[in-house]
C-alpha angles and dihedrals in degrees: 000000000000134000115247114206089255095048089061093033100120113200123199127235090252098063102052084038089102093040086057088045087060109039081049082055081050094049088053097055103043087046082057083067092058092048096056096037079064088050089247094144102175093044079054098053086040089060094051087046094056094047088051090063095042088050091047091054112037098072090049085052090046082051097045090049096039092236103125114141142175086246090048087054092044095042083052098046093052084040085058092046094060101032103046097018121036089027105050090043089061104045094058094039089056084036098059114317093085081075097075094050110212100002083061096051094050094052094048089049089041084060098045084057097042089051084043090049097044087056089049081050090048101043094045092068096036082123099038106112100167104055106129104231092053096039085066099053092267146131121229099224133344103314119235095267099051095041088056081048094050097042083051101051101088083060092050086042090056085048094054105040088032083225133146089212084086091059090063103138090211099045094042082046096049086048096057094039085057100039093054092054085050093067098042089048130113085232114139109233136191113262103209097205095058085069120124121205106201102227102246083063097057097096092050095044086053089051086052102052078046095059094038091055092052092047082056097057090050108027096029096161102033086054086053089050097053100036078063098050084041087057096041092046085056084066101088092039100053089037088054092045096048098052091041085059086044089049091059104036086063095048095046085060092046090053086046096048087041 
């Protein structure tokens, strides 16, 4: 039997490092769904929320090793289906939208295709360097992390207040609903890693991360909380700077074709 090219290819370590950050980023989210199948809810949303890191961070280590390919993008995109999309719809559907029998179904399912549309979405301008959203540093809609954050917040809501009000079916149902029409949207939304620290703000930035890392370990779920208002406040903000950016590149063409 002969050895094809691809039988003998050896690949380093290096180059497969971001592909097991993000199968790692898969396994959380399909362990969330044990969790939640034994009814240990905050075991469930830690394991999102883990997913949601690994995810943050393989595609910056794919970038700092140059080994960024077309596999590694695919293999992300089906691990965010699963992780942000099928999982998070079924934990709040087992967590309170079951309630609401069909309706609840529906709205879980209607989650799972607007995450998978929004990756489509995603993937079909991978090489689009010129969209304009991206172009200027921004996201087109809620991206599939956050999305899984926000669906889930009502759940982190209920850990941290200890209260049933949390539970509620409708209002649990009315999140998610939103939420999934976040991430299909046209919204511009801030992209993080386009972010820029200016030099002289490094050390402060470093005593920041210190002293997020410390409120972590004490107020888990309230940092969590506020991490989310403090996404869904940027809104406005990135929706108003992006059109600003979008206002004067047209009329810099207008002045150029005057």
């Amino acid at each position: 039997m002969k050895s094809g090219p691809l039988r003998n290819r050896r690949v380093s370590l290096r180059g497969i490092a971001p592909n097991i950050v993000t199968i790692l980023a898969l396994s959380a989210g399909m362990t969330s769904l044990k969790f939640a199948l034994a009814g240990r809810w905050e075991l469930a949303a830690f394991a999102i929320l883990l997913a949601g890191v690994f995810d943050g961070i393989d595609g910056s280590i794919a970038r700092l090793l140059k080994s960024v390919s077309r596999f590694g993008a695919e293999l992300d995109s089906l691990s965010d289906v699963i992780s942000f999309g099928v999982a998070p719809a079924a934990i709040v559907y087992l967590w309170a939208l079951r309630e609401l029998g069909g309706l609840g179904w529906v709205i879980a399912l209607a989650y799972v295709i607007c995450c998978a549309l929004r990756l489509a979405r995603f993937n079909s301008k991978l090489d689009v360097e010129d969209e304009p959203r991206k172009k200027a540093g921004f996201l087109t809609g809620i991206p599939a992390p956050m999305a899984a954050a926000l669906a889930l917040m009502p759940i982190i809501l209920g850990f941290l207040t200890e209260s049933d009000l949390f539970r509620s079916p409708a209002l649990v149902g009315i999140t998610t609903a939103l939420v999934s029409l976040g991430m299909v949207s046209r919204m511009a939304t801030f992209s993080f890693k386009q972010l820029i620290i200016p030099g002289d703000q490094m050390v402060p930035l470093l005593l920041f991360v210190g002293l997020f890392a410390a409120a972590v370990t004490v107020y888990q779920w309230a940092v969590v909380v506020t991490l989310g208002i403090a996404y869904l406040v940027s809104f406005p903000f990135s929706i108003r700077k992006f059109s600003r950016i979008e206002k004067a590149e047209a009329k810099g063409q207008g002045d150029s074709g005057s």
